[in-house]
C-alpha positions as CSV (number, residue, x, y, z in Angstrom):
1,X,-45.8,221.1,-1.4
2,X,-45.5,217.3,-1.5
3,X,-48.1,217.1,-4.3
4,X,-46.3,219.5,-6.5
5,X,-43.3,217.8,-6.1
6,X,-44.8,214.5,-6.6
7,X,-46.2,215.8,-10.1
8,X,-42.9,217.3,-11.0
9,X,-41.1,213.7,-10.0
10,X,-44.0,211.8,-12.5
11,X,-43.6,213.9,-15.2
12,X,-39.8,213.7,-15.2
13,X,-39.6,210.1,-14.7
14,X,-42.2,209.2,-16.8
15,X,-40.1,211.2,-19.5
16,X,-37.1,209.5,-18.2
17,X,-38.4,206.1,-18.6
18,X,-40.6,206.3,-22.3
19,X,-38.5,209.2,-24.0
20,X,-35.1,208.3,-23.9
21,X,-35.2,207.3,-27.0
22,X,-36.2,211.4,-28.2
23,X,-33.6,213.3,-25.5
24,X,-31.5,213.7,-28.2
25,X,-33.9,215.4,-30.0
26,X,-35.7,217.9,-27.2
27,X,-32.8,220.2,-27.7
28,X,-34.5,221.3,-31.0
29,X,-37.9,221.6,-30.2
30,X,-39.8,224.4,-28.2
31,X,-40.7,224.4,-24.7
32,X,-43.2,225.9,-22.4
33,X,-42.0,226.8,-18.8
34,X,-44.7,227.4,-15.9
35,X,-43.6,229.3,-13.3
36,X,-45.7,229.2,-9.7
37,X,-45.3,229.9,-6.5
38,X,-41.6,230.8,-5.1
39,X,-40.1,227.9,-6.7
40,X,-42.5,225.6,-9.0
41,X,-42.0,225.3,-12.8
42,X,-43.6,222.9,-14.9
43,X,-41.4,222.5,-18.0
44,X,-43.5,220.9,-21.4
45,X,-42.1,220.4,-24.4
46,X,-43.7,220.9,-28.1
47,X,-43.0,218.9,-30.9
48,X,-45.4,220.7,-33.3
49,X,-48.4,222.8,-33.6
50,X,-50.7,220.1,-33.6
51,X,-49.6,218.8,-30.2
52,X,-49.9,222.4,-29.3
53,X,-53.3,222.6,-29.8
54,X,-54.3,219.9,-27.4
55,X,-52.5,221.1,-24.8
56,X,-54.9,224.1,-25.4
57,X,-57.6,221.9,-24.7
58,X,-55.7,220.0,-21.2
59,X,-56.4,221.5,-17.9
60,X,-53.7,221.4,-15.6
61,X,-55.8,221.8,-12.6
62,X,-56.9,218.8,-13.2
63,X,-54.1,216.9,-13.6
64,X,-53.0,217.8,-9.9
65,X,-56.3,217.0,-8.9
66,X,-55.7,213.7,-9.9
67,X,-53.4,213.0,-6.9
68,X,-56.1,213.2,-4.7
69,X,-57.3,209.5,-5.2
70,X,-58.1,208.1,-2.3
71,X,-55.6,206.2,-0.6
72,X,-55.7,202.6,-0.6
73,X,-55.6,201.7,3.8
74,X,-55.1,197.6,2.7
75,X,-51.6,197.9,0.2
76,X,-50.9,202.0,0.8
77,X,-50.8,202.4,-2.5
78,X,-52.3,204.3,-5.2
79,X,-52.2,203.1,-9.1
80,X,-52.2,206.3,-10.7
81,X,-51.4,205.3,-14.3
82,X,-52.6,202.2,-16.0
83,X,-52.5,200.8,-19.6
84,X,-55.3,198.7,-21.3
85,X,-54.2,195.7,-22.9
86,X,-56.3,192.7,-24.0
87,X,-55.0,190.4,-21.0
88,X,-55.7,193.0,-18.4
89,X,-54.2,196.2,-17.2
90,X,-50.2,196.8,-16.9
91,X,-49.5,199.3,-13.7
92,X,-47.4,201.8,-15.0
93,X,-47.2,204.4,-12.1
94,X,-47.2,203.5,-8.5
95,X,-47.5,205.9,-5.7
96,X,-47.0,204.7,-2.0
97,X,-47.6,206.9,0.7
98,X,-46.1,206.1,4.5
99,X,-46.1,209.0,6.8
100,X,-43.4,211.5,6.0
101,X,-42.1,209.4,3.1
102,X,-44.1,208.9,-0.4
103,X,-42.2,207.4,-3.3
104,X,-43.5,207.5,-7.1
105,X,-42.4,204.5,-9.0
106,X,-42.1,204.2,-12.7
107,X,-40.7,200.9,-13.9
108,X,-37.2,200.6,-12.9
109,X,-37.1,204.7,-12.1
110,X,-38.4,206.2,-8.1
111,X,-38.7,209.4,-7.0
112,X,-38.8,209.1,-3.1
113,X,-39.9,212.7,-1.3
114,X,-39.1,212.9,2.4
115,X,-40.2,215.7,4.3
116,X,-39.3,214.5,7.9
117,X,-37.1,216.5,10.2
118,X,-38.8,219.8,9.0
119,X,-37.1,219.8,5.4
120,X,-38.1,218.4,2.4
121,X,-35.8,215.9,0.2
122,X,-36.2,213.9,-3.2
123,X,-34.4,211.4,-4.3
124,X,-34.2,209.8,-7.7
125,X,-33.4,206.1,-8.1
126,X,-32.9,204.0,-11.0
127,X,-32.9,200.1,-10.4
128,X,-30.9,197.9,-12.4
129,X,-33.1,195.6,-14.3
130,X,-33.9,192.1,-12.2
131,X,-31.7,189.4,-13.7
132,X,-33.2,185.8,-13.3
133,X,-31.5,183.5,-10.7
134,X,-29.8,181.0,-12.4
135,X,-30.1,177.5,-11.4
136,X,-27.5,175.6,-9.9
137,X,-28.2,172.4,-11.5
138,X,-29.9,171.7,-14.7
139,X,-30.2,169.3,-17.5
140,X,-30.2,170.0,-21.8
141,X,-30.1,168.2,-24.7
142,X,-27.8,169.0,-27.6
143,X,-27.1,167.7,-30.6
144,X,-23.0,167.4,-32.2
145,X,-22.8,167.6,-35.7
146,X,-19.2,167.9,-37.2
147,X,-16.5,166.2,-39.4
148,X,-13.9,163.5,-39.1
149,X,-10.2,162.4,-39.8
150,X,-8.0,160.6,-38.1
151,X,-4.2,161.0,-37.3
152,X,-1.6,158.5,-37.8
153,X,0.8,157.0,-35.7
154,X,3.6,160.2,-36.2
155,X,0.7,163.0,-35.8
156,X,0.2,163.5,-39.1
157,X,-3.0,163.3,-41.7
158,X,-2.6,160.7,-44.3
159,X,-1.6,161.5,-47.7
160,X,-4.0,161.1,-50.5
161,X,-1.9,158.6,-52.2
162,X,-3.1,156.0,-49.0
163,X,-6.5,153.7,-49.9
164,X,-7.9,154.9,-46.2
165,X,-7.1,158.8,-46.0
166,X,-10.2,160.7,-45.5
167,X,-12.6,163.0,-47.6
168,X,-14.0,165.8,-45.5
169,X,-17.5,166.6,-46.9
170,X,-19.1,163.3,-46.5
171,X,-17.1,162.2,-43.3
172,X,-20.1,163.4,-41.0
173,X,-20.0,162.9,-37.1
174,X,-23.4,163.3,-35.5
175,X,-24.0,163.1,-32.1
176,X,-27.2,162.9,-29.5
177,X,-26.4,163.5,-26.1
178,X,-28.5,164.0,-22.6
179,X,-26.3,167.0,-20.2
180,X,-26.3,167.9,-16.7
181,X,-24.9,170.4,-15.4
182,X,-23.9,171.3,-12.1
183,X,-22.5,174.9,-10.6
184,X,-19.4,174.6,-8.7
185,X,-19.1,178.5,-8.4
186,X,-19.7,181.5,-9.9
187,X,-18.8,180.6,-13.7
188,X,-17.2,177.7,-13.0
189,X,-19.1,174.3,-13.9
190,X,-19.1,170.6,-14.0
191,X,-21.2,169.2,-17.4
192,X,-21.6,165.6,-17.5
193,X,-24.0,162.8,-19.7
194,X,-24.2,160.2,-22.0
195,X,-25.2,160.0,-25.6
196,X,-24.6,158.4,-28.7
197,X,-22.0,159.0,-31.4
198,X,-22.4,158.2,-35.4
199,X,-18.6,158.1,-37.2
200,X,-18.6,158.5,-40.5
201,X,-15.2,158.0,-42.9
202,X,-15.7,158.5,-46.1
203,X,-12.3,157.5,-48.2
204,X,-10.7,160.3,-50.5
205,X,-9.7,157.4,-53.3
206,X,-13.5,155.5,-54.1
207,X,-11.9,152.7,-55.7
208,X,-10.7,151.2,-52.6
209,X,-13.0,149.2,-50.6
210,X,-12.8,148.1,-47.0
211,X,-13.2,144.4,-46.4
212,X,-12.6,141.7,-44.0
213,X,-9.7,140.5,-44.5
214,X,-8.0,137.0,-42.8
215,X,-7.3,138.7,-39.5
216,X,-7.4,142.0,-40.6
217,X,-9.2,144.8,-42.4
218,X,-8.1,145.0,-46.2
219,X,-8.1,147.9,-48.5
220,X,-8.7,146.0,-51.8
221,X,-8.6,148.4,-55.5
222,X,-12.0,147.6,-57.3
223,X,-11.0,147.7,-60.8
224,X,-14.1,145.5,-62.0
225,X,-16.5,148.2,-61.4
226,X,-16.5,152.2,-61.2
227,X,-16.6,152.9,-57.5
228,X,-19.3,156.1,-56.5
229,X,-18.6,155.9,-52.7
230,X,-16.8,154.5,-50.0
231,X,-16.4,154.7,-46.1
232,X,-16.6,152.9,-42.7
233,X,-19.2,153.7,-40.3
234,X,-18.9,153.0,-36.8
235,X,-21.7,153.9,-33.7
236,X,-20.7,154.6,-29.7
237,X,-22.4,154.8,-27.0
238,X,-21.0,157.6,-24.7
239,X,-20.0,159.2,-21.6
240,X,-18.4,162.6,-21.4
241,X,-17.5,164.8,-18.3
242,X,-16.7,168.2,-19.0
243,X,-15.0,171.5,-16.6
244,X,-16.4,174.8,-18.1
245,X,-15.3,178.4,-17.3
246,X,-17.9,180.9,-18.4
247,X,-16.5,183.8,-18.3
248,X,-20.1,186.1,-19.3
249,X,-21.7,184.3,-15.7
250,X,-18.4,185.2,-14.1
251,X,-18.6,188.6,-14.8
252,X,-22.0,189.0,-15.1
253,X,-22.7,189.6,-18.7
254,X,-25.1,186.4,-19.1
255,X,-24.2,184.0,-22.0
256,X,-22.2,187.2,-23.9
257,X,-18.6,186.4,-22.7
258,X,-16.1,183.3,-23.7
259,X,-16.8,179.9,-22.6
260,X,-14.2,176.6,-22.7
261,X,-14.9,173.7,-21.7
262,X,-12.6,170.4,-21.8
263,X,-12.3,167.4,-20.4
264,X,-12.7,162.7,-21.1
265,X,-14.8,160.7,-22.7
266,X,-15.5,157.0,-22.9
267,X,-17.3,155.1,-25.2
268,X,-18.7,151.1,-26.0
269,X,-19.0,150.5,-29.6
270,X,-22.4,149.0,-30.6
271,X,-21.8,149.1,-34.4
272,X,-19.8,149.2,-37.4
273,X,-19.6,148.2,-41.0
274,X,-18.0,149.1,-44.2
275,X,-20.4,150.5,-47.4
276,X,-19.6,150.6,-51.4
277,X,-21.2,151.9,-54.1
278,X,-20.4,151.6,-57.6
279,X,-21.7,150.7,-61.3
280,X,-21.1,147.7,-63.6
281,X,-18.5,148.7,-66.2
282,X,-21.1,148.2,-68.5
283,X,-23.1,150.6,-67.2
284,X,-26.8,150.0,-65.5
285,X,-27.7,151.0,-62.1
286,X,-25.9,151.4,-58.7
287,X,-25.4,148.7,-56.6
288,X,-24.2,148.8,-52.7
289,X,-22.0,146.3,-50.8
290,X,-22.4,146.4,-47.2
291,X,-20.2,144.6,-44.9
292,X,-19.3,143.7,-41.5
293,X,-15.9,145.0,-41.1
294,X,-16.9,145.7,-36.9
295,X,-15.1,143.0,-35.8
296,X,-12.0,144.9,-36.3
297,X,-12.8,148.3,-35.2
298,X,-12.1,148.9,-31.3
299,X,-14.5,148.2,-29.0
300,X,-13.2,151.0,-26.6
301,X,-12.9,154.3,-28.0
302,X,-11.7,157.1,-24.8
303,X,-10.2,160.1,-25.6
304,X,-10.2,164.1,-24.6
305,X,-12.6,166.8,-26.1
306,X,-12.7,170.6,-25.9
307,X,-15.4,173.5,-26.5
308,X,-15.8,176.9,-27.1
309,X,-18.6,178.9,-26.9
310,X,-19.2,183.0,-27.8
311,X,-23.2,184.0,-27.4
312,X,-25.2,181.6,-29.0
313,X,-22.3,179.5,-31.2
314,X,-20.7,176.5,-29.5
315,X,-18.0,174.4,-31.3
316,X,-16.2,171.1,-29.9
317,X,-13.2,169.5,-31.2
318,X,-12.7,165.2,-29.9
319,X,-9.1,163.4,-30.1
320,X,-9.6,159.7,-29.8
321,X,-6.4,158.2,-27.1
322,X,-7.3,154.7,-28.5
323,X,-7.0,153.9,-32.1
324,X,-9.8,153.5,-34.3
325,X,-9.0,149.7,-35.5
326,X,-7.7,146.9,-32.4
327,X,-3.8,146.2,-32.6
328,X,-2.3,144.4,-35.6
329,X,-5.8,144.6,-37.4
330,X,-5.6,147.6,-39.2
331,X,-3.5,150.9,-39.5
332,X,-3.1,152.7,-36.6
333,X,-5.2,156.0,-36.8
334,X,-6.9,158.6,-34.2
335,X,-9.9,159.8,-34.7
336,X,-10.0,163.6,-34.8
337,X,-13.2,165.8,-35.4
338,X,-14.1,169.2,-35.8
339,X,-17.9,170.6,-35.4
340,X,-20.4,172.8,-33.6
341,X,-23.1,172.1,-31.3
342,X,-26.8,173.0,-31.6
């Protein structure tokens, strides 16, 4: 009785776990039903004559034969099914065998038969797929690529009609940082690391060209040449501690759900300079102007930064406390920048 039942629990699992994908469709096709014994029925569907044929040619005998491989004494196992592959063979159907009790395993789906205590049950299972344990501390690299402004002293973006208000395409923020990341508890995490930052501003109005002035940084009107480009450029090293909620881990969709993240930054400033680029007025080639204007950007730069994260995109926004030149040596502006992370 156990065999037959253990042929009827193969058959449908094995269905159940490599034909979903065609239930819909068994509805429409034909079927052939054998009947045995007081209770038995083998049910096989037919897609089409061909298929028909070779069941012509199958013996059925056999097939139940089959499950009288000899039982393994070391594992109490049998591996009834296998597929051939290049790198070896994939167990597909597992049968284990311990007293009473025999269970028939394929993939996630088992058919457990227990005839102990004189009557005979089956039980169908089907296991969730194994999720991988996630670590609890880990380290990444990422790479910040976005664009910058800066906000003046009321809040607000400066007006075109100043020499310093920003262009956006061309006003490039790129940062390189190292991450850890440590869990706190289930979706809730503590991202910390260092890295370095690249600001780019690239001025609206290229006529105007930063220089250093006599105590200050000086927005001067080039009307010898025809100006092509112009911006300040400043580099940070920096340290950035982030609280993230991830909702997906919290509720146990993986990296599907909403992520934020926020939290300070600090950074030393190991660089800075101003660029031009223009053309003679009587034409010929472009020529560049580099200069140290550094000495008047801040030193310090601290401030607050935010991200959000859905799937695989991740964007970050950074609001600079400290102003971007030292008191009395320039106007006072915040950084602001807008980006994504990869």
């Amino acid at each position: 009785m156990k065999k037959y039942l253990l042929l009827f629990g193969i058959m449908a699992i094995v269905q159940f776990a490599f034909g979903n994908s065609h239930m819909g469709k068994f509805a429409e096709k034909d079927s052939i039903i054998v009947e045995f014994g007081k209770s038995g029925k083998i049910v096989l569907i037919i897609e089409n004559k061909e298929d028909f044929d070779k069941l012509k040619a199958m013996d059925v005998n056999e097939i139940i034969r089959q499950l009288d491989i000899e039982l393994d004494k070391e594992t109490g196992e049998w591996n009834i099914v296998e597929q051939k592959a290049k790198i070896g063979n994939k167990e597909i159907i597992t049968v284990r065998e311990q007293g009473p009790e025999t269970e028939v395993t394929v993939g996630r789906v088992k058919v457990t038969v227990d005839e102990s205590g004189g009557n005979t049950k089956v039980k169908v299972e089907s296991g969730e797929k194994k999720v991988k344990k996630e670590q609890t501390f880990r380290t990444f690299f990422n790479i910040d690529l976005g664009i910058n402004t800066y906000l003046d002293g009321d809040g607000n973006f400066p007006s075109s009609a100043e020499p310093f208000a920003t262009k956006g395409w061309g006003s490039w923020n790129v940062g390189l940082n190292w991450m850890a990341s440590q869990r706190i508890a289930k979706g809730f995490y503590w991202d910390f690391g260092i890295g370095f930052q690249w600001y780019n501003f690239k001025f609206e109005n290229r006529d105007f060209q930063a220089v250093r002035g006599d105590g200050e940084i000086d927005f001067i009107q080039r009307t010898d040449v025809n100006g092509f480009k112009s911006k300040i450029s400043a580099s940070y090293l920096t340290a950035q501690s982030l609280l993230k909620l991830d909702f997906g881990r919290m509720n146990d969709n993986g990296d599907k759900g909403l992520r934020i993240a926020a939290g300070p930054y600090v950074g030393y400033r190991v660089g800075g300079r101003s660029k031009y680029v223009y053309r003679e007025l009587d034409g010929g080639g472009r020529r560049k102007e580099k200069l140290n204007t550094g000495t008047y950007l801040s030193n310090l730069r601290y401030g607050l930064r935010g991200e959000v994260g859905v799937g695989r995109f991740n964007f970050f926004s950074t609001y600079d406390l400290n102003t971007l030149f030292q008191d009395g040596r320039g106007p006072e502006l915040h950084p602001i920048t807008f980006g994504v992370i990869f």
